[in-house]
mmCIF file as Biopython writes it, N, C-alpha, C and O atoms, coordinates in Angstrom:
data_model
#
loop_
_atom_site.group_PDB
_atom_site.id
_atom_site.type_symbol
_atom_site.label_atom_id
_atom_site.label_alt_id
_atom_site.label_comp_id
_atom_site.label_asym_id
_atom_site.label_entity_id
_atom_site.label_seq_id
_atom_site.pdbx_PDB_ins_code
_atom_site.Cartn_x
_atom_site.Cartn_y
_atom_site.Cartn_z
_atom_site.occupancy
_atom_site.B_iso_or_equiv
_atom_site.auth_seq_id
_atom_site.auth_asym_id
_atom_site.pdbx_PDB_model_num
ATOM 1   N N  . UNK A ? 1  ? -98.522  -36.217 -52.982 1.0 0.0 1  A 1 
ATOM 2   C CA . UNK A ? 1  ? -97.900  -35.751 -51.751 1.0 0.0 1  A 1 
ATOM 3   C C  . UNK A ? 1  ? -98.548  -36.467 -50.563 1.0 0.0 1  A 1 
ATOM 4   O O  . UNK A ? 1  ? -99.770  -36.431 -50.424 1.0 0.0 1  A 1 
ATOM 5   N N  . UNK A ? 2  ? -97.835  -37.050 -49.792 1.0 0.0 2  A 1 
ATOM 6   C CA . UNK A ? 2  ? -98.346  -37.513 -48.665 1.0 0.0 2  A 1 
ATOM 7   C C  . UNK A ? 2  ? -98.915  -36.632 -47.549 1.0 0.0 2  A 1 
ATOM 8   O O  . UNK A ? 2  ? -98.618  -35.450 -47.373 1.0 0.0 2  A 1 
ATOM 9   N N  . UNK A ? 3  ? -99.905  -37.472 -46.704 1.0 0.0 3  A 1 
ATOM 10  C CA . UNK A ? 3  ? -100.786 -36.566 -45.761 1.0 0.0 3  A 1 
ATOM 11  C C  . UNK A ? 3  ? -100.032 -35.995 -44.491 1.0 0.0 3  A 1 
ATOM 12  O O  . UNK A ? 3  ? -98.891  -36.445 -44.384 1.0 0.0 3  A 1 
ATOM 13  N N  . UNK A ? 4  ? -100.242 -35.507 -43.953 1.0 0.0 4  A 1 
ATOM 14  C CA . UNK A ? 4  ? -98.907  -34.365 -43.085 1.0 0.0 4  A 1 
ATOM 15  C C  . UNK A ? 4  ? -99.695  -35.105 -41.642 1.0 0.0 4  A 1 
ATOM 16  O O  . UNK A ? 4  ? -100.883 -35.041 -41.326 1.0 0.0 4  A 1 
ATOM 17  N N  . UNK A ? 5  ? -98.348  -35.937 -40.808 1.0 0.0 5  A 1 
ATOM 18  C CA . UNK A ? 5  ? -99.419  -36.460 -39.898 1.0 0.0 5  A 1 
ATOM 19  C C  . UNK A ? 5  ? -99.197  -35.839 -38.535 1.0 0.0 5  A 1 
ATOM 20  O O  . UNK A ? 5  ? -98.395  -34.910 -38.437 1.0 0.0 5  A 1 
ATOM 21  N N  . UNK A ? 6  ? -99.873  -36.300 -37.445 1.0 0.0 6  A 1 
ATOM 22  C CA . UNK A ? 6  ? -99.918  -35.464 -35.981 1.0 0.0 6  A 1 
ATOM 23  C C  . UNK A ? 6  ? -99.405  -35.935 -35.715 1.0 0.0 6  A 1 
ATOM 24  O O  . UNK A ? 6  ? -99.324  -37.106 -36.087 1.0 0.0 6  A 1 
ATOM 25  N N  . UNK A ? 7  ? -98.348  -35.188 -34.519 1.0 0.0 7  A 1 
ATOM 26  C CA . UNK A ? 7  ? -97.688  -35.687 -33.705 1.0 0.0 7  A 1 
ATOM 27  C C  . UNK A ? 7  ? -98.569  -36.502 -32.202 1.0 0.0 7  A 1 
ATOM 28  O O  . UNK A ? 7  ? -99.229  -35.933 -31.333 1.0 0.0 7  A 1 
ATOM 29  N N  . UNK A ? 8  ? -98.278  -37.898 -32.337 1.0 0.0 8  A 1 
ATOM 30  C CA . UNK A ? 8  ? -98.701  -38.815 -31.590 1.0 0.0 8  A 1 
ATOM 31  C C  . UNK A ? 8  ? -98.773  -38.235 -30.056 1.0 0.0 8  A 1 
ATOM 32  O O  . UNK A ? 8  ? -99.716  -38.239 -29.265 1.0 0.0 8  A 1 
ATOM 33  N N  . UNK A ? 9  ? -97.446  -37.740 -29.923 1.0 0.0 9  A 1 
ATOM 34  C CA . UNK A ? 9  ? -97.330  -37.450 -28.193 1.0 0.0 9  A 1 
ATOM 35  C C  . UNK A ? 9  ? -98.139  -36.208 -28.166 1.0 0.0 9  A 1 
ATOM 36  O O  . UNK A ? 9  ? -98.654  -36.057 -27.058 1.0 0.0 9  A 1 
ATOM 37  N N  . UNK A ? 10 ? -98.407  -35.327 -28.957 1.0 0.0 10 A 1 
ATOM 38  C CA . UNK A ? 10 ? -98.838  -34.013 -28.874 1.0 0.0 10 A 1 
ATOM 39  C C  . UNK A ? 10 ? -100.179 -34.180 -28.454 1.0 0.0 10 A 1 
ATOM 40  O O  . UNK A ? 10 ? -100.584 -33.567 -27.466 1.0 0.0 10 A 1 
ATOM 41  N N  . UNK A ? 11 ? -101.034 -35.071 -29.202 1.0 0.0 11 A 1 
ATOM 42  C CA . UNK A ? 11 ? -102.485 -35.553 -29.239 1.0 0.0 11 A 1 
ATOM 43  C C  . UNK A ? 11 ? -102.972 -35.992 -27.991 1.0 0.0 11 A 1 
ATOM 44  O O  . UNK A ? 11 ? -104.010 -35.518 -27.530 1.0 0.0 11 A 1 
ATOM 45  N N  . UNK A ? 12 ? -102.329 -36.836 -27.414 1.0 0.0 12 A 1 
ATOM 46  C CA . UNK A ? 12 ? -102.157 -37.466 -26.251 1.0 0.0 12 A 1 
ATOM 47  C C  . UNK A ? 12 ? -102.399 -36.253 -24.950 1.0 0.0 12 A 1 
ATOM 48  O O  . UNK A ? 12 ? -103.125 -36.499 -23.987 1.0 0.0 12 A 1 
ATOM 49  N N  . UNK A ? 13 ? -101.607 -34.838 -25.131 1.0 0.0 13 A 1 
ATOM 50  C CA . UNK A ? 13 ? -101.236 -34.073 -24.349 1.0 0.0 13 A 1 
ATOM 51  C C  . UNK A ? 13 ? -102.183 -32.746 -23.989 1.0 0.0 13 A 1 
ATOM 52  O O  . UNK A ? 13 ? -102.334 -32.165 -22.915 1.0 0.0 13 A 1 
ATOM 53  N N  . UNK A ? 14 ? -102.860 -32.450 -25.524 1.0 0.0 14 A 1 
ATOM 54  C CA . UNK A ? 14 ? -103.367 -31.230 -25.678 1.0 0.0 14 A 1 
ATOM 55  C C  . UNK A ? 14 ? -104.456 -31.560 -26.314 1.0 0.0 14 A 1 
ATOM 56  O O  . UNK A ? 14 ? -104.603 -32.258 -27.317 1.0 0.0 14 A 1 
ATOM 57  N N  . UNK A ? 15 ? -105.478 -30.812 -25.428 1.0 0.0 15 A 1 
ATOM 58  C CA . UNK A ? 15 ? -106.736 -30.794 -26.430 1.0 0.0 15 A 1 
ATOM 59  C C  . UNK A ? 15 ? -107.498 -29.295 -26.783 1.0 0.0 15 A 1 
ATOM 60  O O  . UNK A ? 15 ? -107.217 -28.287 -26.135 1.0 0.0 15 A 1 
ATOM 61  N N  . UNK A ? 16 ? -108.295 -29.289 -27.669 1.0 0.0 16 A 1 
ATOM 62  C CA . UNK A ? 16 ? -109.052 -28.028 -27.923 1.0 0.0 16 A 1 
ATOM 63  C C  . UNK A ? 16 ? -109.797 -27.979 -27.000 1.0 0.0 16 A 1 
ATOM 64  O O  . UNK A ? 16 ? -110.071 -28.951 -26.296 1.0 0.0 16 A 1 
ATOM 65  N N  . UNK A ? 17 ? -110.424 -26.373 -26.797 1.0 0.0 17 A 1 
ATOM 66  C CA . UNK A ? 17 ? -111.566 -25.964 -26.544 1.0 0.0 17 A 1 
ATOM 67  C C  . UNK A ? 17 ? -112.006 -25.540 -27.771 1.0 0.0 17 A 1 
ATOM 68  O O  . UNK A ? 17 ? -111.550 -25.557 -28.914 1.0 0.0 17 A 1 
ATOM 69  N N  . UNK A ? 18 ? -113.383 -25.011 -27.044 1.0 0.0 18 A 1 
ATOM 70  C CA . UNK A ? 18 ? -114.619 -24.778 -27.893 1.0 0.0 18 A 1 
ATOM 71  C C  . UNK A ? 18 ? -113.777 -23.441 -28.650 1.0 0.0 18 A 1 
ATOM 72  O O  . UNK A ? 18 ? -113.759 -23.575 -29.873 1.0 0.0 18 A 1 
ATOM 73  N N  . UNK A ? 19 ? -113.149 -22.307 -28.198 1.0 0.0 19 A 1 
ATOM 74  C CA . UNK A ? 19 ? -112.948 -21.427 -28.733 1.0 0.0 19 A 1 
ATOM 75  C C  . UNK A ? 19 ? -111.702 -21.334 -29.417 1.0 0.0 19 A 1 
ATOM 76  O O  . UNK A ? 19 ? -111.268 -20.356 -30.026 1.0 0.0 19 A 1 
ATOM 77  N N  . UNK A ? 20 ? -111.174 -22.440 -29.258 1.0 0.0 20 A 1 
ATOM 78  C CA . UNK A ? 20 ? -109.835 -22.849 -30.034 1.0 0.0 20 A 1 
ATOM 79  C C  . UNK A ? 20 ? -109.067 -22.944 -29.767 1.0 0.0 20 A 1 
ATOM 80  O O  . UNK A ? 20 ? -108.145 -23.264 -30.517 1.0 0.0 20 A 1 
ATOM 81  N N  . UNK A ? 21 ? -108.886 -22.636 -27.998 1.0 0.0 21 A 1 
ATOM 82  C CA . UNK A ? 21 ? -107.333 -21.978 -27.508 1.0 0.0 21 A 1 
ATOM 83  C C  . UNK A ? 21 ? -107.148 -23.822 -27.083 1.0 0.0 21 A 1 
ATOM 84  O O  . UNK A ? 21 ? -107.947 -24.727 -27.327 1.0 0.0 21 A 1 
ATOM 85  N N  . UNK A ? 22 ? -105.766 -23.898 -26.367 1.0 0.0 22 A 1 
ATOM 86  C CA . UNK A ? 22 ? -105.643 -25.757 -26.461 1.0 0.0 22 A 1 
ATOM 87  C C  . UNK A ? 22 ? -105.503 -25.801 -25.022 1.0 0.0 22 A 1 
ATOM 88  O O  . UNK A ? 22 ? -105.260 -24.744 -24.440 1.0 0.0 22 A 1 
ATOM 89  N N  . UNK A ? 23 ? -105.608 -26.750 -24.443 1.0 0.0 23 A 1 
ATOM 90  C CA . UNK A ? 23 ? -105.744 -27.039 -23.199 1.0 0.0 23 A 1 
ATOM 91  C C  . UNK A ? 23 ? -104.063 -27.479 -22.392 1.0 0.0 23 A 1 
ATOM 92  O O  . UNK A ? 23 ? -102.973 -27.179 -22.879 1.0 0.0 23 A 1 
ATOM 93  N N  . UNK A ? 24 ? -104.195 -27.949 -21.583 1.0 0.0 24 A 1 
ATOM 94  C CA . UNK A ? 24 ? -103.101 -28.714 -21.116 1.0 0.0 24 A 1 
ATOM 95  C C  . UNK A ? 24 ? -103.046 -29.107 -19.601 1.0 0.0 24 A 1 
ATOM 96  O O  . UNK A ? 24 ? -103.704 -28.390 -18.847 1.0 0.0 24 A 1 
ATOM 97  N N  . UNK A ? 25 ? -102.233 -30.323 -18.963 1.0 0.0 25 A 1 
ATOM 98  C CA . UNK A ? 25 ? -102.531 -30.577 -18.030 1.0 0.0 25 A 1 
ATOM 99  C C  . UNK A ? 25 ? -101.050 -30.044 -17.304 1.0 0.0 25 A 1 
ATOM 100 O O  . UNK A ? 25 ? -100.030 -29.950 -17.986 1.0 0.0 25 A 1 
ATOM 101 N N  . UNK A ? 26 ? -101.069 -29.757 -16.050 1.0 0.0 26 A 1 
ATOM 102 C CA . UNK A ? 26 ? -99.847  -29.760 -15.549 1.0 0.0 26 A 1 
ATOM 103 C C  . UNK A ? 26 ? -98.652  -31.063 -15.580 1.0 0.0 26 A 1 
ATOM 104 O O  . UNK A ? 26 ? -98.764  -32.161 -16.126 1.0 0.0 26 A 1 
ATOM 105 N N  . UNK A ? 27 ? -97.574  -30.550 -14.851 1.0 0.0 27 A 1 
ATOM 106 C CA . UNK A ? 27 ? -96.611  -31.607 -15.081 1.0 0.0 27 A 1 
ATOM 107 C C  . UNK A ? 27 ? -96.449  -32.096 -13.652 1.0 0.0 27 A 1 
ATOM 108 O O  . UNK A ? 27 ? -97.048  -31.498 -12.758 1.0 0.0 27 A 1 
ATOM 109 N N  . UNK A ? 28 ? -95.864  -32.894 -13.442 1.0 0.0 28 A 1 
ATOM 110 C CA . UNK A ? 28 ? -95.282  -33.405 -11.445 1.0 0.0 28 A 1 
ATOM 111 C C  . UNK A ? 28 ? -96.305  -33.909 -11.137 1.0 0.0 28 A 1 
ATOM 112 O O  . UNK A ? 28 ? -96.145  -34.196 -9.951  1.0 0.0 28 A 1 
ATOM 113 N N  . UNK A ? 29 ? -97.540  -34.296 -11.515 1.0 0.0 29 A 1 
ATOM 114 C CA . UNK A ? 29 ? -98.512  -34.543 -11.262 1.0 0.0 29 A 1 
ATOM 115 C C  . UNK A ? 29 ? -98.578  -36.730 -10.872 1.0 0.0 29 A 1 
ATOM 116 O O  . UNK A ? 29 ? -99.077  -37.515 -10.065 1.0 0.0 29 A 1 
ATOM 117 N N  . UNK A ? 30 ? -97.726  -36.733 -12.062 1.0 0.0 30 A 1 
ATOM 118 C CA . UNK A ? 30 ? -98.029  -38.695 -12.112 1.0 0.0 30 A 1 
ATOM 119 C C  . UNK A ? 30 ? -97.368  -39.275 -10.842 1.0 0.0 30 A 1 
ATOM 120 O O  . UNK A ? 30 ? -98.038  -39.893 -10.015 1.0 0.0 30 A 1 
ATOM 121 N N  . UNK A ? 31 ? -96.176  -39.087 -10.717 1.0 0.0 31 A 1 
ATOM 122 C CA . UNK A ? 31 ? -95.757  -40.389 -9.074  1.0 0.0 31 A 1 
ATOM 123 C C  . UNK A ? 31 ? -94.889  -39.077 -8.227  1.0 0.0 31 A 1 
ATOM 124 O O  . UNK A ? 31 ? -94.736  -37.865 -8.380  1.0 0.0 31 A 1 
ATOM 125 N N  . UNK A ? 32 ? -94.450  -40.137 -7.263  1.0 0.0 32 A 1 
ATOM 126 C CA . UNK A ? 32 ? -93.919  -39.290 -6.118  1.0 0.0 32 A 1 
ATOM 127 C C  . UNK A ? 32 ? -94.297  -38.512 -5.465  1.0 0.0 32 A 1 
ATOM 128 O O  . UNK A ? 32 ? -93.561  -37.695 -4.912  1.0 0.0 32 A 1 
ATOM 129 N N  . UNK A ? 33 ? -96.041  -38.558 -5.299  1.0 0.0 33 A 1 
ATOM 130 C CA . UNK A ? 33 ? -96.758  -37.450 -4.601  1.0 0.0 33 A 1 
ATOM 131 C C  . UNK A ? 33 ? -96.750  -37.573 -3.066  1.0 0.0 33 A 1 
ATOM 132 O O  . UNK A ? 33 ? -97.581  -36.926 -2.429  1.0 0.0 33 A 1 
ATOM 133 N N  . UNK A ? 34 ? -95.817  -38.401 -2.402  1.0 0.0 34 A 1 
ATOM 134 C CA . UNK A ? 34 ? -95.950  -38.418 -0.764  1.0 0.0 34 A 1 
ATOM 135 C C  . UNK A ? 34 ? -95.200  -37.339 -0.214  1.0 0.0 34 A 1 
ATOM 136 O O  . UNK A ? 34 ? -95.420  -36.926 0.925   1.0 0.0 34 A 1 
ATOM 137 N N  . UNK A ? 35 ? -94.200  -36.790 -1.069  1.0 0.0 35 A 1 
ATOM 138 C CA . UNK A ? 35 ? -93.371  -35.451 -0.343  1.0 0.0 35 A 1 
ATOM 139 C C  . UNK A ? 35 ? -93.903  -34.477 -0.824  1.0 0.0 35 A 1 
ATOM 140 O O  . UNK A ? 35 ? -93.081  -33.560 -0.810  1.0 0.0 35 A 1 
ATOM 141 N N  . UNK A ? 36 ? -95.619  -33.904 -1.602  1.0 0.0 36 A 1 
ATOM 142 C CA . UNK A ? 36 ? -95.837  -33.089 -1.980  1.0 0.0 36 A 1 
ATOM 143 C C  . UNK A ? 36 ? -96.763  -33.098 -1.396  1.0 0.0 36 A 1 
ATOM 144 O O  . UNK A ? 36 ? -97.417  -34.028 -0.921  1.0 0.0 36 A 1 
ATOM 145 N N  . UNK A ? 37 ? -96.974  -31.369 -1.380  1.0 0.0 37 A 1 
ATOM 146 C CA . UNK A ? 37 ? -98.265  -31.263 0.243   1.0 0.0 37 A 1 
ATOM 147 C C  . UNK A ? 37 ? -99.284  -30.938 -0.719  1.0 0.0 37 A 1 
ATOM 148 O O  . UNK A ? 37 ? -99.066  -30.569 -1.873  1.0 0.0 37 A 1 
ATOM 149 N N  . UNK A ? 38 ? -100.582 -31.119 -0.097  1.0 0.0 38 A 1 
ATOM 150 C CA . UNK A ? 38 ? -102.358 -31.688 -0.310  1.0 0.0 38 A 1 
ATOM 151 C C  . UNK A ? 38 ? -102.233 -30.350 -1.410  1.0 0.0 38 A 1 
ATOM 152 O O  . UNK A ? 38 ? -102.479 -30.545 -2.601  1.0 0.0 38 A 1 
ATOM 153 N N  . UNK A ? 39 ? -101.767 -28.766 -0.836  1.0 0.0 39 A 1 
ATOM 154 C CA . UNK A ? 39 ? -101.855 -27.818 -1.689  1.0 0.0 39 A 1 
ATOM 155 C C  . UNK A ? 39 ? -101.355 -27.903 -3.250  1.0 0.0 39 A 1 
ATOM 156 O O  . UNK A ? 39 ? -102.072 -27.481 -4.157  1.0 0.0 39 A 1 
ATOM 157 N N  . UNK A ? 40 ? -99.912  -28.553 -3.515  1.0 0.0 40 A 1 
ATOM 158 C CA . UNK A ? 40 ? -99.605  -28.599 -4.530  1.0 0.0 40 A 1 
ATOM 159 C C  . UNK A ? 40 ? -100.208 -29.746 -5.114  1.0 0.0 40 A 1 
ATOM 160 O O  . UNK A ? 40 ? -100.557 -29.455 -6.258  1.0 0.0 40 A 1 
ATOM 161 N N  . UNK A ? 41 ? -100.443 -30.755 -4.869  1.0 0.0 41 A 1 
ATOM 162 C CA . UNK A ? 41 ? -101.493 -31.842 -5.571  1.0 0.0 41 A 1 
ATOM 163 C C  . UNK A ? 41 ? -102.460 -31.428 -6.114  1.0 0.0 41 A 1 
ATOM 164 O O  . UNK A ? 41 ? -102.876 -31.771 -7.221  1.0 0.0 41 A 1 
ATOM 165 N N  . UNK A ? 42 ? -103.077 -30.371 -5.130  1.0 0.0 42 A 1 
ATOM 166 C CA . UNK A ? 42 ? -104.792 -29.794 -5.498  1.0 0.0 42 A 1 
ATOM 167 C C  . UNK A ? 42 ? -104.803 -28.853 -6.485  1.0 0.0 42 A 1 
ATOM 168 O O  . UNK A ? 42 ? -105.640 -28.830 -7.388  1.0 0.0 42 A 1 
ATOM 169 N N  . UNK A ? 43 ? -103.298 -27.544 -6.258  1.0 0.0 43 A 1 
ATOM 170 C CA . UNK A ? 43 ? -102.752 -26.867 -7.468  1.0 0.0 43 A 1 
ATOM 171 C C  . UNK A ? 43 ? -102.598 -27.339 -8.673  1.0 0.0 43 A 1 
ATOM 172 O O  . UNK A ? 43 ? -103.017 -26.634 -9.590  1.0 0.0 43 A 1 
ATOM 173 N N  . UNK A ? 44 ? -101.911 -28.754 -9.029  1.0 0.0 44 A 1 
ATOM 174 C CA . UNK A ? 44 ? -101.553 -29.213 -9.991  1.0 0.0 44 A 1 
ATOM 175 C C  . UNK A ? 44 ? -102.680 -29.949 -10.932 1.0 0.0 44 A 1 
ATOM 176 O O  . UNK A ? 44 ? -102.714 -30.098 -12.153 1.0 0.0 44 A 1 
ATOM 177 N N  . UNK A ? 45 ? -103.411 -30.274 -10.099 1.0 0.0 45 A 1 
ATOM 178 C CA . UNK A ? 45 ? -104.684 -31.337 -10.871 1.0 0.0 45 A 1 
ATOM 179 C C  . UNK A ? 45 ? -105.567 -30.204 -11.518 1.0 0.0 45 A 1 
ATOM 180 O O  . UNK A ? 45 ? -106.713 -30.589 -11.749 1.0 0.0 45 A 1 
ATOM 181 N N  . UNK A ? 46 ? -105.385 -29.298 -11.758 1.0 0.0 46 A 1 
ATOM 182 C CA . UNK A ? 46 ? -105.887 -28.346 -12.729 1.0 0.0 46 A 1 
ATOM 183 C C  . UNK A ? 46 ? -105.751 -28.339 -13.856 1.0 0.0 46 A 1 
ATOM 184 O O  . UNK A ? 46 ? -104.621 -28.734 -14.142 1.0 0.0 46 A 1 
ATOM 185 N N  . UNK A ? 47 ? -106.277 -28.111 -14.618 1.0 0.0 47 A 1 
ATOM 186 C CA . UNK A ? 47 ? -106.027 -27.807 -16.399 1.0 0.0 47 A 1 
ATOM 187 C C  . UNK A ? 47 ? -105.561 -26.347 -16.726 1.0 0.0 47 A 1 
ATOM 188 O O  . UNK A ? 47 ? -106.313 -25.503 -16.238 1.0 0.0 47 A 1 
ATOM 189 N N  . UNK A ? 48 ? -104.508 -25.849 -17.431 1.0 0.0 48 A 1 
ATOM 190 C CA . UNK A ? 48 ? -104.088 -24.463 -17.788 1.0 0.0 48 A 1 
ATOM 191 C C  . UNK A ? 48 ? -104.508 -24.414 -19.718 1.0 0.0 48 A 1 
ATOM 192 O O  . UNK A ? 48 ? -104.987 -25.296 -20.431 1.0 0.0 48 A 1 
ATOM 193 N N  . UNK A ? 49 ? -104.071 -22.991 -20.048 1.0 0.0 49 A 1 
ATOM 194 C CA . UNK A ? 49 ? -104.226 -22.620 -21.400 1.0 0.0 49 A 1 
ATOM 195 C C  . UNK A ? 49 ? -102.486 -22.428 -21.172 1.0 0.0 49 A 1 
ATOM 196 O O  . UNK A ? 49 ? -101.766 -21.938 -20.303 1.0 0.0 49 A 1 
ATOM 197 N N  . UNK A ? 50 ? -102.261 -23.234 -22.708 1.0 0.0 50 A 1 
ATOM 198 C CA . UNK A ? 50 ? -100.834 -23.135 -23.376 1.0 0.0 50 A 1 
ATOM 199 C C  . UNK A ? 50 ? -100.211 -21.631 -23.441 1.0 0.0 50 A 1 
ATOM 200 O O  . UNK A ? 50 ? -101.024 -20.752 -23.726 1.0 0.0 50 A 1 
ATOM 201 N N  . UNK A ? 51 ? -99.315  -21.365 -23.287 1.0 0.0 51 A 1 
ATOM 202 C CA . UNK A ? 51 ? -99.071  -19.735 -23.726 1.0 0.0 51 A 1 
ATOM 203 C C  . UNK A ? 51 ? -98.919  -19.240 -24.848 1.0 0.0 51 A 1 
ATOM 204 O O  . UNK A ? 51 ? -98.468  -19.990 -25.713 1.0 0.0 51 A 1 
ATOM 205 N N  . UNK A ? 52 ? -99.128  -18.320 -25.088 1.0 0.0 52 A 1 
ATOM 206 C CA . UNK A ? 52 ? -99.568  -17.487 -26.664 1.0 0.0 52 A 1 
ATOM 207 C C  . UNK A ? 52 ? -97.836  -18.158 -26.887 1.0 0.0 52 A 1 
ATOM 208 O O  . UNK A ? 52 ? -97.781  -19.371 -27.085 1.0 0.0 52 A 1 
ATOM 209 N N  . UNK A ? 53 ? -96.847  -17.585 -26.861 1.0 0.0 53 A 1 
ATOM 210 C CA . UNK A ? 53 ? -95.744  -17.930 -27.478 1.0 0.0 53 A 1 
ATOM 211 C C  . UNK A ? 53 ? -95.621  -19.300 -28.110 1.0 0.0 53 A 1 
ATOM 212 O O  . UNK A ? 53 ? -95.232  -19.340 -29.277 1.0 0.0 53 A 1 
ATOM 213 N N  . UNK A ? 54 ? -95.903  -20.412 -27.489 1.0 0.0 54 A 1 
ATOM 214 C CA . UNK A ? 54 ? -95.748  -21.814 -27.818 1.0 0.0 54 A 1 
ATOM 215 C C  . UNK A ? 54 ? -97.412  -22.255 -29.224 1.0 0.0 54 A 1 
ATOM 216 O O  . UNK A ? 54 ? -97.592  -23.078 -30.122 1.0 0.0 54 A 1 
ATOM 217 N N  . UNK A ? 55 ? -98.049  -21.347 -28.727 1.0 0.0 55 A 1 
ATOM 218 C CA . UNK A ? 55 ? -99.429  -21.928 -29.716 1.0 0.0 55 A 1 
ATOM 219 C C  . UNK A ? 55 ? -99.053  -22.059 -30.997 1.0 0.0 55 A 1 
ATOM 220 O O  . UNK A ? 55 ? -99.652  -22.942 -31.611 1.0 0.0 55 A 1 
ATOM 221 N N  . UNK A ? 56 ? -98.149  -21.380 -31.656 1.0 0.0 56 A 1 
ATOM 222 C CA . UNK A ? 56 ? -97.940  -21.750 -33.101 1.0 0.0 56 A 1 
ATOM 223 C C  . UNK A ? 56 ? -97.182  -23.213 -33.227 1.0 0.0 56 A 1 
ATOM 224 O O  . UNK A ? 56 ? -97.430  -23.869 -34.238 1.0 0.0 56 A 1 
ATOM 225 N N  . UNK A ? 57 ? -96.171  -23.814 -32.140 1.0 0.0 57 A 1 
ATOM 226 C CA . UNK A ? 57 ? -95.582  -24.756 -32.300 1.0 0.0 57 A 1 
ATOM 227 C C  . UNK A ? 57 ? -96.599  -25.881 -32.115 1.0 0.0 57 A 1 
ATOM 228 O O  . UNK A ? 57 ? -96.992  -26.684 -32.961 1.0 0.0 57 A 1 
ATOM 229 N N  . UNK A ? 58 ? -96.935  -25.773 -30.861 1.0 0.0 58 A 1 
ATOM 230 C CA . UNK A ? 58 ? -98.459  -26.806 -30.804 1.0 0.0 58 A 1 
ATOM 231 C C  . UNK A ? 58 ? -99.448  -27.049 -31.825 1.0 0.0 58 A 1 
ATOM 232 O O  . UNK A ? 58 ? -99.971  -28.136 -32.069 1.0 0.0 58 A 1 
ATOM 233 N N  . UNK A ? 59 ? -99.653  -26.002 -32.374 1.0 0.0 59 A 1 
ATOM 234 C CA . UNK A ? 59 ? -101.030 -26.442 -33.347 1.0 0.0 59 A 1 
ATOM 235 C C  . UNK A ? 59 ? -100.044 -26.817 -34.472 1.0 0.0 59 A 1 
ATOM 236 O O  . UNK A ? 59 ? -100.592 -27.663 -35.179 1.0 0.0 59 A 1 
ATOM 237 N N  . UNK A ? 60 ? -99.062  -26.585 -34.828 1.0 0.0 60 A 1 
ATOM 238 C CA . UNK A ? 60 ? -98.330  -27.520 -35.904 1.0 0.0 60 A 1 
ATOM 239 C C  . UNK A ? 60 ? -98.029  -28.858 -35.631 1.0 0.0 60 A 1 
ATOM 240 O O  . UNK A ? 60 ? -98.013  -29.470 -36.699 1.0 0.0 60 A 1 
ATOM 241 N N  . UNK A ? 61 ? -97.792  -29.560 -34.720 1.0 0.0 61 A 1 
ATOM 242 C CA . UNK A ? 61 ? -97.848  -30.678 -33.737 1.0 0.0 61 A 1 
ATOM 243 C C  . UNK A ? 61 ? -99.286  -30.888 -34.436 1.0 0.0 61 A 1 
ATOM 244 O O  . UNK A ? 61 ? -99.497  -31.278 -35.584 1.0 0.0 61 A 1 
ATOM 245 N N  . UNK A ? 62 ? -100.082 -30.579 -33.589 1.0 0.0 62 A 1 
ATOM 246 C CA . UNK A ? 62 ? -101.838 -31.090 -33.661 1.0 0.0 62 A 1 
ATOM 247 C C  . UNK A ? 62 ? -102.112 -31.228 -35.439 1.0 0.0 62 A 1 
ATOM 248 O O  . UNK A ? 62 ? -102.954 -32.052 -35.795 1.0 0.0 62 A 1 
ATOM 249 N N  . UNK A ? 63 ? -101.473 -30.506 -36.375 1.0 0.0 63 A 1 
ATOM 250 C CA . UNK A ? 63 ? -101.860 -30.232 -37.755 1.0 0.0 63 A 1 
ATOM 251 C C  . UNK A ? 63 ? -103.258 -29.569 -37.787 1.0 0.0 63 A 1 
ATOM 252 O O  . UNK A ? 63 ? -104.184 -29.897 -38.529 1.0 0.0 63 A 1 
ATOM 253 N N  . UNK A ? 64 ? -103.262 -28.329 -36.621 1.0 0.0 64 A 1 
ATOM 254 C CA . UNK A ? 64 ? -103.790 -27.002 -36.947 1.0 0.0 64 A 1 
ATOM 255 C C  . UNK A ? 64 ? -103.945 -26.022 -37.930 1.0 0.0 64 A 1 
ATOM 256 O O  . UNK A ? 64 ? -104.845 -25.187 -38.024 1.0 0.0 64 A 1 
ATOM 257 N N  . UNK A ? 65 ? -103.046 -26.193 -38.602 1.0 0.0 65 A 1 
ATOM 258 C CA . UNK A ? 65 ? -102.606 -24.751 -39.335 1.0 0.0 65 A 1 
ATOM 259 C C  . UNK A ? 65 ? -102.672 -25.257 -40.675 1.0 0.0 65 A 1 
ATOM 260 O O  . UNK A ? 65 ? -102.416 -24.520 -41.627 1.0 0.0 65 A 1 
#
């Protein structure tokens, strides 16, 4: 049986923490930031936790499970 592989874009996107939960970066973040004010730039350049609903799809992506 062949090895079950990760999804490339997923890897790229999400990473662990120490306690397992996965990370993630916001979105709107890469171009077009001249019509977005200093607040939402500074909002966005944050890191969030994935939401419980989506974690089972993600860590199947990552080959979590």
């Amino acid at each position: 049986m062949p090895k079950v592989k990760t999804n490339s874009g997923a890897k790229k996107r999400f990473t662990l923490t120490g306690t397992g939960k996965i990370k993630r970066k916001h979105a709107f973040h890469s171009h077009i930031l001249t019509k977005k004010t200093k607040k939402q730039k500074r909002n966005l350049c944050h890191t969030g936790l994935i939401a419980t609903v989506d974690q089972n799809q993600v860590r199947e992506l990552l080959c979590l499970r």
